[in-house]
C-alpha positions as CSV (number, residue, x, y, z in Angstrom):
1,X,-38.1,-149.8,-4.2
2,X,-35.8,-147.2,-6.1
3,X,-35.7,-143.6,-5.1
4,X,-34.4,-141.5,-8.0
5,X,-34.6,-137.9,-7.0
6,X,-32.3,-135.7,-9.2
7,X,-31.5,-139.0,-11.7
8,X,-33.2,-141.0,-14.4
9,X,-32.9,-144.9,-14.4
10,X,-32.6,-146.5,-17.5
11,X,-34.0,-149.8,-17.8
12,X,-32.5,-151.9,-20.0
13,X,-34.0,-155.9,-20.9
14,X,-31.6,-157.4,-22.7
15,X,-32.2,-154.8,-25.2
16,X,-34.7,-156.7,-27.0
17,X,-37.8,-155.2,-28.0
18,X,-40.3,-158.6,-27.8
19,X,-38.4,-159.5,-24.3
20,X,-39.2,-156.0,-23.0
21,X,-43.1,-155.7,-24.4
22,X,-43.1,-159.7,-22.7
23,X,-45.9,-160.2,-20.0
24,X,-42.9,-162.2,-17.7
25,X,-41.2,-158.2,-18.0
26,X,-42.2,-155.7,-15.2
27,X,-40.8,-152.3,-14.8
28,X,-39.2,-151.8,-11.1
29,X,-41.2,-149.3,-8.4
30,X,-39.7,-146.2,-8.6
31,X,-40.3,-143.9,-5.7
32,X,-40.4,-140.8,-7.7
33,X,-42.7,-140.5,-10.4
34,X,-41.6,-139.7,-14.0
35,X,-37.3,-140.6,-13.5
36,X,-37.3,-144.0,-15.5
37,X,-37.1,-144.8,-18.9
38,X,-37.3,-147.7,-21.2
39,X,-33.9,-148.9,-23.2
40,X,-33.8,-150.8,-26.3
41,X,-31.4,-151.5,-29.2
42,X,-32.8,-152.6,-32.9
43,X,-30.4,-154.4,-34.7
44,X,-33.4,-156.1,-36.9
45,X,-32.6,-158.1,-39.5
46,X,-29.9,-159.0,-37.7
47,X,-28.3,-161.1,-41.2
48,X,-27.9,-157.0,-42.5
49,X,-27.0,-155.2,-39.6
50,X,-24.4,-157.1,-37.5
51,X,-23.8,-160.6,-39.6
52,X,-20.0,-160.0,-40.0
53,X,-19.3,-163.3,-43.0
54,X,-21.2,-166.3,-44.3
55,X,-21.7,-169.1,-42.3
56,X,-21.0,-167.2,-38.9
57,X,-24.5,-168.0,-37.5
58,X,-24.5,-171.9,-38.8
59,X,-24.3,-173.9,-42.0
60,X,-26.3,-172.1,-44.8
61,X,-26.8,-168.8,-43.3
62,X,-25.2,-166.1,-45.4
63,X,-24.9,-162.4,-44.8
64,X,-27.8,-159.8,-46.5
65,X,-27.0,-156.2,-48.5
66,X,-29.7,-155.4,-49.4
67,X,-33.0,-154.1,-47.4
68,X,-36.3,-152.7,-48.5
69,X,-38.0,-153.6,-51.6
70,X,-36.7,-151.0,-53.8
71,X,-33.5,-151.6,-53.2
72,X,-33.5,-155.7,-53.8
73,X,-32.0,-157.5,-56.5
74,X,-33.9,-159.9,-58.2
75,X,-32.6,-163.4,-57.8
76,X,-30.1,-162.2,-55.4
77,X,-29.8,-164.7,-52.0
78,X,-28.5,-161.4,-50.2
79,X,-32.1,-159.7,-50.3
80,X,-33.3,-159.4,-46.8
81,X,-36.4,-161.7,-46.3
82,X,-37.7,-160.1,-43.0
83,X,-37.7,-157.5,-41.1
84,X,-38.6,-154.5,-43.4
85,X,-40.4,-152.0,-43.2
86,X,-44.1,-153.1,-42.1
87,X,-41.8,-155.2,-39.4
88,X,-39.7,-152.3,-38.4
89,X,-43.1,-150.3,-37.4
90,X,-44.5,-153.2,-36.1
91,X,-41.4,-153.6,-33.1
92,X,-41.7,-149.9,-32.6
93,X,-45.4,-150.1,-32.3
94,X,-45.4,-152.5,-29.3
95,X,-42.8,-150.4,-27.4
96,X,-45.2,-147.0,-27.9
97,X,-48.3,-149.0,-26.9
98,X,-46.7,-151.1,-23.4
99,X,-44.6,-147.5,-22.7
100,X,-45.2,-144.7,-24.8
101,X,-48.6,-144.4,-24.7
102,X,-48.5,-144.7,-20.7
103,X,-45.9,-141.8,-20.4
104,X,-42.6,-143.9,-20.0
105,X,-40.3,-142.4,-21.9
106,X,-38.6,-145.0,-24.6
107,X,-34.8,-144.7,-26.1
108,X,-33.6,-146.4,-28.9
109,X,-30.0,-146.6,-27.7
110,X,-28.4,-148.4,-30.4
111,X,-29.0,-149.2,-34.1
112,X,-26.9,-149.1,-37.0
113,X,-25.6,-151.2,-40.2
114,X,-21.9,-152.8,-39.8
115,X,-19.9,-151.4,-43.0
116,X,-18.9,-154.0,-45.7
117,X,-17.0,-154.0,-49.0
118,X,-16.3,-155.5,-52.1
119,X,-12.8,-156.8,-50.1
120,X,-14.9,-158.8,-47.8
121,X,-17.7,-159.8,-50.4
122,X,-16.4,-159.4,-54.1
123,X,-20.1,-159.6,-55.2
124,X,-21.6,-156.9,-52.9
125,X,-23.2,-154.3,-55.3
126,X,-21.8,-151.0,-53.4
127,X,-24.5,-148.6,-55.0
128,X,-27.3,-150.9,-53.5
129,X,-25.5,-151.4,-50.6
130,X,-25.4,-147.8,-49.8
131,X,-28.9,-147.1,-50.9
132,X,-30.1,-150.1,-48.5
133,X,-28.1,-148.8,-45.4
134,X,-29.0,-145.0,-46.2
135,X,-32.7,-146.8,-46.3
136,X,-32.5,-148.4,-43.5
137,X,-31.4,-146.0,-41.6
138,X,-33.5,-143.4,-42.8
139,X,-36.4,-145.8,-41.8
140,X,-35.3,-146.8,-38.2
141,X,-35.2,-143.3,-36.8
142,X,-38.4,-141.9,-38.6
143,X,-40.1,-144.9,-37.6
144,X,-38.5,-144.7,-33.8
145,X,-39.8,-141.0,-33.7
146,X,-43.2,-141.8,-35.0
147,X,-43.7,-144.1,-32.5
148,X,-42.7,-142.4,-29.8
149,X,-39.2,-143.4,-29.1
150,X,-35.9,-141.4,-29.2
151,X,-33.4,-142.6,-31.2
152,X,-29.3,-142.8,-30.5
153,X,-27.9,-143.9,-33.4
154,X,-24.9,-146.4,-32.7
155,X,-21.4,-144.8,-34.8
156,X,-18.7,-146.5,-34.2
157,X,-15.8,-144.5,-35.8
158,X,-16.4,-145.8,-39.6
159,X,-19.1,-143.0,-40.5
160,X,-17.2,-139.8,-38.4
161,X,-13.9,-138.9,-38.5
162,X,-13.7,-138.6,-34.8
163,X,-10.0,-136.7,-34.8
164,X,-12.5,-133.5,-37.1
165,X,-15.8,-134.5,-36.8
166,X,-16.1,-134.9,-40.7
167,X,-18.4,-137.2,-42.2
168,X,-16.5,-140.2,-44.1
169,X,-20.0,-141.4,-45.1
170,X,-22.6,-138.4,-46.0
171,X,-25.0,-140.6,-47.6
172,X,-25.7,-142.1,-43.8
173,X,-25.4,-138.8,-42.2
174,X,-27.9,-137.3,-44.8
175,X,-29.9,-140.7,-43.8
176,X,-30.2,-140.3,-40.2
177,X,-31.1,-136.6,-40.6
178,X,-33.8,-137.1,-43.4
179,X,-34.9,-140.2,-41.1
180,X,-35.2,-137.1,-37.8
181,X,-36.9,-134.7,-39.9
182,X,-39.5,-137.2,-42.0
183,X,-40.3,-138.8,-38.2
184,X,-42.9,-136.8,-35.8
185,X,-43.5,-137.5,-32.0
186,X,-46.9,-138.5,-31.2
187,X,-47.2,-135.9,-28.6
């Protein structure tokens, strides 16, 4: 039994969305109604958002730019092949129908794109690159909102100037606040 009087418990299962929507997955007892939440982090397709150089993840596999069909190149072997769009809604779906939708509040406490460059990968198309992050982006936190859940996006120092608060990247920053006005709470 937990007794949260003044504090809110976050519950975190290793911050997967299908292990924390799992049937082997219960919440703990809280004493005090209403002071826990649900954690997760997306970091789906994980070959886009955190695959650092080809190969790191076995023989073969090879790190994706590009995500969402407008922003693929045709013939390209760095087009994501999953986790898009319908797939995005889809994980946010199950966390706004096991907590959502039964008043447990839901965060999105990470998600972001690792930055790359043509220094790292000489063929990266940097326009589409861009435009698939921005998309991405864009898409995680409407689609977090729509669902239900509140989104923390996860900036680590390469988007914000953290000595003057200045964007180095506006075309994310624009991203994530076209991605929080576009998305609407369900309640």
């Amino acid at each position: 039994m937990i007794y949260l009087s003044d504090e809110v418990l976050s519950i975190t299962h290793y911050t997967n969305i299908d292990k924390g929507v799992s049937s082997e997955y219960s919440l703990p007892t809280d004493a005090v109604e209403g002071r826990s939440l649900v954690e997760v982090h997306f970091y789906d397709p994980s070959d886009f958002t955190l695959m650092g150089k080809d190969g790191e993840w076995g023989a073969g596999s090879k790190v994706k730019f590009y995500w969402g069909a407008a922003n693929h190149i045709a013939g390209s072997d760095r087009n994501c092949t999953w986790g898009e769009e319908s797939y995005v809604d889809s994980q946010f779906k199950k966390m706004q129908d096991a907590y959502v939708s039964k008043g447990i509040p839901v965060i999105v406490g990470e998600y972001a794109v690792e930055i790359r460059s043509t220094t790292d990968f000489p063929e990266l198309d940097s326009d589409k690159w861009k435009a698939s992050r921005a998309s991405w982006t864009k898409y995680i936190t409407e689609s977090a909102k729509n669902h239900g859940c509140v989104p923390f996006y996860w900036e680590t120092g390469g988007d914000i100037n953290r000595n003057n608060g200045a964007a180095k990247n506006s075309y994310l920053i624009n991203a994530l606040m076209e991605g929080a006005d576009a998305g609407k709470y369900p309640f």
